[in-house]
C-alpha positions in Angstrom: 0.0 0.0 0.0 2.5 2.7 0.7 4.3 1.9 -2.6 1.1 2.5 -4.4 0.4 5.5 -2.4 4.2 6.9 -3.9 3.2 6.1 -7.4 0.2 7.9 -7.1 1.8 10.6 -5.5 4.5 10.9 -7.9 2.0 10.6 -11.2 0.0 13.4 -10.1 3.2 15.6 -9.1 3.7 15.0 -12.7 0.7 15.7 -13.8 0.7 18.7 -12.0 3.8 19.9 -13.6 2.7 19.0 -17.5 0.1 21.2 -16.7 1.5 23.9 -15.7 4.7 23.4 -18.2 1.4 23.7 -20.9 -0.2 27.0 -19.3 3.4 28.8 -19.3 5.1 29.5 -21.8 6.7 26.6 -20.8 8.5 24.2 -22.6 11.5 24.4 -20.0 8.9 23.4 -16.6 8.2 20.0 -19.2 11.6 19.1 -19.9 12.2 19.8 -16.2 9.0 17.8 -15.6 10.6 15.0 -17.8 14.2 15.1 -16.1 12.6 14.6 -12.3 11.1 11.9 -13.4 12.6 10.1 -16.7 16.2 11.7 -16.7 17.1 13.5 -19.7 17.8 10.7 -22.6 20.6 10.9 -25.2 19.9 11.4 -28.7 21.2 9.4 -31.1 22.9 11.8 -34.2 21.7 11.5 -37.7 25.1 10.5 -39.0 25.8 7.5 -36.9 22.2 6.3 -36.8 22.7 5.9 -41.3 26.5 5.1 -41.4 27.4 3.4 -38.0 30.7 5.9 -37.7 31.1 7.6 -34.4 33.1 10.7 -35.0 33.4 11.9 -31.3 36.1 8.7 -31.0 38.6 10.7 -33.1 39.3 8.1 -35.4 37.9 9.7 -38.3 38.7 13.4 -40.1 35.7 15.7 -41.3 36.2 17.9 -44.0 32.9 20.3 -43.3 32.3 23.0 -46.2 28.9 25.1 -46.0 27.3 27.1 -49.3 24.5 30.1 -49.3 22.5 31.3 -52.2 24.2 34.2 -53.8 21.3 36.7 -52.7 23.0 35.8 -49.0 26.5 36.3 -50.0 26.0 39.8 -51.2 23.6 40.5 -48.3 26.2 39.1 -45.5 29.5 38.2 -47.4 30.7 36.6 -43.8 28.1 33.9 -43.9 29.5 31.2 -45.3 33.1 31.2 -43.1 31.0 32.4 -40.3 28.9 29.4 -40.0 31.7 26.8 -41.1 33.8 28.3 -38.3 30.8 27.9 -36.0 30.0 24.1 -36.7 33.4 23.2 -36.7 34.0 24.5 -32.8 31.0 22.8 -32.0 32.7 19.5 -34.0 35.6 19.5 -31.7 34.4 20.3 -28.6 32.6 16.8 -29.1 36.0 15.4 -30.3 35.4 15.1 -33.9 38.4 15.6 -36.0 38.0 18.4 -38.5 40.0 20.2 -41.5 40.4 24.1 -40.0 37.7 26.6 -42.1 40.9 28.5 -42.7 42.2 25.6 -45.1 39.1 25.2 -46.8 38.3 28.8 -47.3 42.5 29.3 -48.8 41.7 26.4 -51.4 38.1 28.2 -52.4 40.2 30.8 -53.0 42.4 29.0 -54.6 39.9 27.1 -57.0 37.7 30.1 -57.7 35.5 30.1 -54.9 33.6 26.9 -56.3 34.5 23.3 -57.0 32.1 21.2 -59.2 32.9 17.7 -57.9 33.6 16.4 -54.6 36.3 14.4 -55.9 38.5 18.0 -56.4 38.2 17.9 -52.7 39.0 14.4 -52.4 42.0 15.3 -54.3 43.5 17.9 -52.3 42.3 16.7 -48.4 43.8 13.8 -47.0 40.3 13.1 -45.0 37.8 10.3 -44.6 34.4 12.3 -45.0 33.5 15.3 -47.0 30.6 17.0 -45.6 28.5 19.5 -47.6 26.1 21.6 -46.0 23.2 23.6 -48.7 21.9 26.3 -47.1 18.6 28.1 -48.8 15.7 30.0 -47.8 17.6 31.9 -45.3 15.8 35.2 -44.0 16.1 37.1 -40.7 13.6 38.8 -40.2 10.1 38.4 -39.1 7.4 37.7 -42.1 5.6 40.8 -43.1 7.6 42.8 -40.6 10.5 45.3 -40.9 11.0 45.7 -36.9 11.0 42.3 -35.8 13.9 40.1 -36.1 13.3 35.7 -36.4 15.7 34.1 -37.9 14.6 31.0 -40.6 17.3 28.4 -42.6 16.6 25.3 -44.1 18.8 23.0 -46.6 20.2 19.8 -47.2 24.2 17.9 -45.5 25.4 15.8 -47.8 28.5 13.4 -46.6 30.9 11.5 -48.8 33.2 8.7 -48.2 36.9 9.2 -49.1 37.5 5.7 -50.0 41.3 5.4 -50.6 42.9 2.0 -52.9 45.7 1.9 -55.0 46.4 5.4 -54.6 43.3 6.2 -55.9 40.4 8.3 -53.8 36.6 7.7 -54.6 34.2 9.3 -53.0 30.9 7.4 -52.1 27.6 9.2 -50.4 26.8 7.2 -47.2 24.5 10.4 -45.8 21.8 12.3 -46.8 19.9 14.4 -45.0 17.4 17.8 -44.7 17.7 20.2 -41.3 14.8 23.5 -41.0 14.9 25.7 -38.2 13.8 28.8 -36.9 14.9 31.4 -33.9 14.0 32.3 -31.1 11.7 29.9 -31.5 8.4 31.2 -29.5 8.7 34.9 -29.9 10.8 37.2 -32.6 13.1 39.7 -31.1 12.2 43.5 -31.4 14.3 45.4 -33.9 15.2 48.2 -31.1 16.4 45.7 -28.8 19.5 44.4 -30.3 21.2 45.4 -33.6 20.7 43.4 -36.6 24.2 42.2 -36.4 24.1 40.7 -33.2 20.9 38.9 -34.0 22.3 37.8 -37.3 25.7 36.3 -34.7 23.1 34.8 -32.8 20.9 33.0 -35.4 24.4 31.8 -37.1 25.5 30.0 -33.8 22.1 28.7 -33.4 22.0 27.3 -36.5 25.6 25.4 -36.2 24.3 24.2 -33.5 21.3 22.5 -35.3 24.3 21.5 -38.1 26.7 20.0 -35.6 23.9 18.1 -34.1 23.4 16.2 -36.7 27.4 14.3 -37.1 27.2 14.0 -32.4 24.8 13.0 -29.7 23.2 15.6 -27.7 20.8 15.1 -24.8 16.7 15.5 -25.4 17.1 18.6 -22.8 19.7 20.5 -25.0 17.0 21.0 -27.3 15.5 23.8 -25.1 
């Protein structure tokens, strides 16, 4: 009897909490609600649940190269380095082995500032993966609104295989896969309260994060 007493206690503690988690604005009170009571699980990443390869054991080097439309090169020239930069920190703080954006960005340079075939990359980097991430219908500000900031990305990581015989190096896919995301994610940011600069900073490390997350695990709460 006591034991049933606690379970009932606890499920309507929990109850409690869910419902007041839905009445706030109040995602964090439920994943706080889920940690009390289910501990906060690990997500498995994209990349290892379709190719088996951990890259946090180190045994593997990433070669990580990201691509805007045009419109978003001439609007913010730094976009591209600023977000490869940004993925690749998060990369190796989880332990992943990664080719500097500084190398990369000298061969662009190098090669025109465009490459039309993985295998030039293959060429030139002595790595195991080539990572491609697309990003396109990138906007930061708020729909129909000039004085509200909300930043919105979506696009496509593509990852090749550097398969290396007989001094040869062929590149195979082994991932596919789409990422969409928008911040902040429950309210857009006033255009007086910050400059458009630092929101554009912020939505860039935001969405390296949502990048990174998809070659390392994470845990459910990071999400929040």
């Amino acid at each position: 009897m006591p034991v049933l007493i606690s379970s009932m206690r606890r499920l309507l503690m929990l109850s409690g909490l869910l419902l007041l988690a839905g009445s706030a604005c109040g995602c964090s009170l439920f994943v706080m609600a889920g940690k009390m009571f289910f501990g906060d699980p690990k997500v498995t990443s994209a990349f290892s649940s379709q190719t088996g390869v951990d890259l946090t054991k180190g045994e593997h080097e990433l070669l990580v190269i990201c691509r805007t439309p045009s419109l978003m090169k001439t609007q913010l020239p730094t976009f591209e380095h600023d977000l490869t930069r940004q993925v690749l920190w998060r990369l190796k703080q989880q332990g992943v082995k990664t080719v500097s954006s500084d190398k990369v960005a000298r061969w662009l340079d190098n090669n025109g500032g465009e490459f039309e075939n993985i295998s030039e990359l293959a060429r030139d980097f002595d790595v195991d993966f080539i990572a491609t991430v697309n990003v396109r219908d990138t906007s930061f500000r708020e729909e129909n609104s000039e004085d509200l900031f909300r930043g919105q990305a979506a696009g496509t990581i593509n990852v090749y295989e550097v398969q290396k015989a007989g001094g040869r190096r062929d590149v195979l896919e082994v991932f596919s896969g789409e990422f969409r995301t928008e911040y902040p994610r429950f309210a857009p940011v006033a255009r007086h309260s910050m400059s458009e600069r630092t929101f554009q900073k912020q939505f860039i490390d935001h969405l390296a994060t949502n990048i990174a997350r998809r070659f390392h695990d994470y845990r459910m709460g990071d999400e929040f």
